[in-house]
C-alpha positions as CSV (number, residue, x, y, z in Angstrom):
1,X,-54.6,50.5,-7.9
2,X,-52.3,53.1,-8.4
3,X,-49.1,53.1,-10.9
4,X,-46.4,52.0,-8.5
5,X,-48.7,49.2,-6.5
6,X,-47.3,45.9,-7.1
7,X,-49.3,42.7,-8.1
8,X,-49.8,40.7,-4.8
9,X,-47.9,37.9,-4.5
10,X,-49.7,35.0,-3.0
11,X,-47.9,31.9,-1.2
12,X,-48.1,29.0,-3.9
13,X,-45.8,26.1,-1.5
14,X,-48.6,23.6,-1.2
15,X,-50.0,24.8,-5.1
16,X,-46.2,23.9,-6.5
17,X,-46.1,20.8,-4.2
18,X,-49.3,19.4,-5.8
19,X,-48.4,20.6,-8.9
20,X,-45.2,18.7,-9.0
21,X,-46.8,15.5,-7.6
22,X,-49.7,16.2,-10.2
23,X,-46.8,16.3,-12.8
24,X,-45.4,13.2,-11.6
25,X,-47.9,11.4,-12.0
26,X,-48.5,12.5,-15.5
27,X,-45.3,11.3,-16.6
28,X,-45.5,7.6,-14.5
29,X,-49.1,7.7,-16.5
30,X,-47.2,8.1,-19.9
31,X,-44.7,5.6,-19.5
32,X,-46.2,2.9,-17.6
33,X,-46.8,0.0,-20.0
34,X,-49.4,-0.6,-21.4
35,X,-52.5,-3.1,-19.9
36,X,-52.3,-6.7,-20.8
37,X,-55.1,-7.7,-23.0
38,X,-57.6,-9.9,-21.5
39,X,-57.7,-13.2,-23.2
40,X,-60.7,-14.9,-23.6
41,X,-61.4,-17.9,-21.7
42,X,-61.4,-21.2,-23.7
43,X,-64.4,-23.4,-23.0
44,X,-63.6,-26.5,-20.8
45,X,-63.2,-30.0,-23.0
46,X,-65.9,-32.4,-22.7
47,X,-64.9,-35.2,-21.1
48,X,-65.1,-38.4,-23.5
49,X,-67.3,-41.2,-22.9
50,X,-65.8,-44.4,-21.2
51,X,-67.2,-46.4,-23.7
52,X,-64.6,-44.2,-26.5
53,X,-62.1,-44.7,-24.0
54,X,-62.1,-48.2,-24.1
55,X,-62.5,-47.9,-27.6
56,X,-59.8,-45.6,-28.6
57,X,-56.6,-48.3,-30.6
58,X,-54.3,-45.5,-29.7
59,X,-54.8,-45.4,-26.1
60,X,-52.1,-46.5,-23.5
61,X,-54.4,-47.1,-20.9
62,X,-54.6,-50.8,-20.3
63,X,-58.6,-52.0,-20.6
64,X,-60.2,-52.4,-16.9
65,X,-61.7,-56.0,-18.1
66,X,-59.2,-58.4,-19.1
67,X,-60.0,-59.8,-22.7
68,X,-59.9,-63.6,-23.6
69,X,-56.9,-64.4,-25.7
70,X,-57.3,-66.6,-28.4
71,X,-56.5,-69.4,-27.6
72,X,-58.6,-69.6,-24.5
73,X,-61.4,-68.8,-26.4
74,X,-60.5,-71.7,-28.5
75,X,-60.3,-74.1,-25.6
76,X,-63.8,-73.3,-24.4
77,X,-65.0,-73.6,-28.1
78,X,-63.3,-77.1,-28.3
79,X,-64.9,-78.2,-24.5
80,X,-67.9,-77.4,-25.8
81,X,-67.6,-79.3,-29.0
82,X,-66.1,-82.2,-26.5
83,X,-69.4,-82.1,-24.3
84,X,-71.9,-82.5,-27.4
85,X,-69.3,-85.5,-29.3
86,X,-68.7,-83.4,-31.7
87,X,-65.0,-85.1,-32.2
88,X,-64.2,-83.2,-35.4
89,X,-65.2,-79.6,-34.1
90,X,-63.5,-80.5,-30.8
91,X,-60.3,-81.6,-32.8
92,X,-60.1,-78.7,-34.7
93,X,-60.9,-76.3,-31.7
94,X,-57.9,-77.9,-29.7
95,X,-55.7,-77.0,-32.7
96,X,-56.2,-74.0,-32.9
97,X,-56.0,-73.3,-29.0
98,X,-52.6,-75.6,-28.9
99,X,-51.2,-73.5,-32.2
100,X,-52.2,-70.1,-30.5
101,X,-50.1,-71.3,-27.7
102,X,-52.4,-72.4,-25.4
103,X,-50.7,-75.1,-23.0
104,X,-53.9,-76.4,-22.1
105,X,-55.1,-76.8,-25.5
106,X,-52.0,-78.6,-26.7
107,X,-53.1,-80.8,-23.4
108,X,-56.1,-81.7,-24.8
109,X,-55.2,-82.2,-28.6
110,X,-52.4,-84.3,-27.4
111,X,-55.3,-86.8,-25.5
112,X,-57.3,-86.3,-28.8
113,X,-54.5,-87.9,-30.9
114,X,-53.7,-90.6,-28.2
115,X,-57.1,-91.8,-27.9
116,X,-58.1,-91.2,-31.5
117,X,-61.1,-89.5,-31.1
118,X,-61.5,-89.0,-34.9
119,X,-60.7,-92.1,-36.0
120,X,-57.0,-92.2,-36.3
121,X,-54.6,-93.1,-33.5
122,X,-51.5,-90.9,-33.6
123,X,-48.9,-91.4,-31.0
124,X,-46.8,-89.4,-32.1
125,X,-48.7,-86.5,-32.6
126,X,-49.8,-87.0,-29.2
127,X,-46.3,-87.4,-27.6
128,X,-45.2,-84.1,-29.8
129,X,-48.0,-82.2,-28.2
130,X,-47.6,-83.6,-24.7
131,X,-44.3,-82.0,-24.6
132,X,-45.3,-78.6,-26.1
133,X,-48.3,-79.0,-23.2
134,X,-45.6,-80.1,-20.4
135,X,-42.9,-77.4,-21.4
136,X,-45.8,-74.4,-21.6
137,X,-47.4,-74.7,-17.9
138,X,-50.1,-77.2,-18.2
139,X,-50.0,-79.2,-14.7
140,X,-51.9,-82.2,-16.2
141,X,-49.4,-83.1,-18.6
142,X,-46.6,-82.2,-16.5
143,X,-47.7,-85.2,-14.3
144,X,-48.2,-87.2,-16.9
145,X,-44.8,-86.9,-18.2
146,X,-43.2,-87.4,-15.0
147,X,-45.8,-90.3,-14.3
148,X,-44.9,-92.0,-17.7
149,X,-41.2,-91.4,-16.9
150,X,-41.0,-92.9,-13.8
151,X,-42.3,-96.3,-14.9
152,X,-40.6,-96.0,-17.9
153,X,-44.7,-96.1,-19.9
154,X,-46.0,-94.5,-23.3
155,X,-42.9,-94.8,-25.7
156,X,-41.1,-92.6,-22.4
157,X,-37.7,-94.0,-21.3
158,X,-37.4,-94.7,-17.4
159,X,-35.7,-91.5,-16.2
160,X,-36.3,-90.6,-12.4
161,X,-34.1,-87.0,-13.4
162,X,-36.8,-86.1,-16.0
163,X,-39.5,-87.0,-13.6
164,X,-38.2,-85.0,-11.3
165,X,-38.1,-82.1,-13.0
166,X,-41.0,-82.2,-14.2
167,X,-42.7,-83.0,-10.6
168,X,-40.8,-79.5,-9.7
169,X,-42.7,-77.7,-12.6
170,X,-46.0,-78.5,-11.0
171,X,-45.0,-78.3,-7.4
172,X,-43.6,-74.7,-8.9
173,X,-47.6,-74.1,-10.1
174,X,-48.9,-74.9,-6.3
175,X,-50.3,-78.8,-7.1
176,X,-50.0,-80.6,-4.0
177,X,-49.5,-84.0,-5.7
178,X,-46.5,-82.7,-7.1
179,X,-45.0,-81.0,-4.1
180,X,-45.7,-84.0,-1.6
181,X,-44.0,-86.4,-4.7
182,X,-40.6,-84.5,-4.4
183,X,-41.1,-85.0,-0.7
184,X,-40.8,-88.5,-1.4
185,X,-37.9,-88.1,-3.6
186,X,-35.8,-86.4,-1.3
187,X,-36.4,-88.7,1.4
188,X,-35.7,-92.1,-0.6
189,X,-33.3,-90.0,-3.0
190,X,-34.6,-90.8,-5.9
191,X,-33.7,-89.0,-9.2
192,X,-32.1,-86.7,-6.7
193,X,-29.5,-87.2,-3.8
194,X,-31.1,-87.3,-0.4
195,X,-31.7,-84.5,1.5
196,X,-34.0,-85.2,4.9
197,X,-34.7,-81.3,5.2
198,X,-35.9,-81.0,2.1
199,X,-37.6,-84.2,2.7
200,X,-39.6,-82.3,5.2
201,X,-39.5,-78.7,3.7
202,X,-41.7,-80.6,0.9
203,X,-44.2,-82.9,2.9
204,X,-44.8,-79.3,5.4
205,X,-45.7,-77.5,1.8
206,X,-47.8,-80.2,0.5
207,X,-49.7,-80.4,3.7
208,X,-50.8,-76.7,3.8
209,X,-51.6,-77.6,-0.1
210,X,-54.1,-80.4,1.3
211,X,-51.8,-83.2,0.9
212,X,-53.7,-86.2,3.4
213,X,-50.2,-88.6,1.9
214,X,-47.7,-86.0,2.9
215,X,-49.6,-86.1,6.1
216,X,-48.6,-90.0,6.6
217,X,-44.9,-89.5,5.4
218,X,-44.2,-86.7,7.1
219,X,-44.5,-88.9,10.3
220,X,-42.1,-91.5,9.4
């Protein structure tokens, strides 16, 4: 090359295009943030037995077999004490049934004091318990109140209003006795005022309970 030749200048358009993309990129590379660590996975729980389940006493989850209460338990304790004569196991089974509030156990305490199975004869007692029996759900001595005050029996005052509502405590519990029994009370009005609808409504209901009596008034 001689003194006064020039360096060659050489097109660089695409060269400063790449060149500012390349720089571009270099700076979105700098100030891009940073990668979220990768946490590590935790391992799945192991699923507790059903048998801890049902075990757990903090657990909300109500148990899938119902449990006999108490006094249940009680009852069948004292039925079984019944079946073998054992009077003084039965006696003391009822109680315990009757004071855990089982209706039927105060039911059948209430027949252990009236008949005196162990020896001693307690009316009262028994009356005491009938009541508790009656006023709880059991359908035996509900009928047996309304029996004894209907004919005015057992130490019970005649009082057709009692009997009647205690007849509508059974009928309430699906007894047929009961339900064809107010039947009769509304069509002869007694302990109630008379109402032939209701007469009907009753007999209709006791029927479909298996009532063959209601079958025989309801034709009248």
């Amino acid at each position: 090359l001689g003194g006064d030749a020039k360096p060659e200048r050489r097109p660089f358009g695409k060269h400063r295009l790449a060149f500012s993309v390349m720089a571009t990129e270099v700076r979105t590379l700098r100030i891009a943030a940073p990668p979220t660590p990768v946490q590590p996975r935790a391992a799945p729980a192991r699923a507790t037995p059903k048998s801890i389940q049902s075990e757990n006493p903090y657990s909300t989850r109500a148990p899938r077999t119902v449990r006999t209460t108490q006094g249940e338990a009680m009852l069948a304790v004292g039925h079984a004490a019944y079946a073998r004569k054992d009077w003084p196991a039965a006696m003391k089974a009822f109680q315990q049934s009757a004071e855990a509030g089982s209706a039927e156990g105060a039911w059948e305490l209430s027949l252990m004091h009236a008949h005196g199975k162990t020896g001693v004869v307690d009316k009262d007692q028994a009356r005491e318990w009938l009541k508790i029996a009656a006023d709880g759900g059991a359908v035996k001595a509900q009928m047996f109140l309304a029996q004894m005050s209907t004919f005015g029996r057992g130490g019970y005052d005649k009082d057709e209003s009692v009997a009647f509502n205690y007849l509508e405590r059974a009928a309430d519990q699906g007894n047929a006795h009961a339900t064809h029994q107010l039947g009769v009370r509304y069509l002869y009005a007694v302990g109630v005022e008379q109402d032939l609808d209701k007469a009907i409504e009753h007999f209709d209901k006791a029927i479909e309970l298996g009532s063959a009596d209601a079958v025989k008034d309801r034709e009248i």
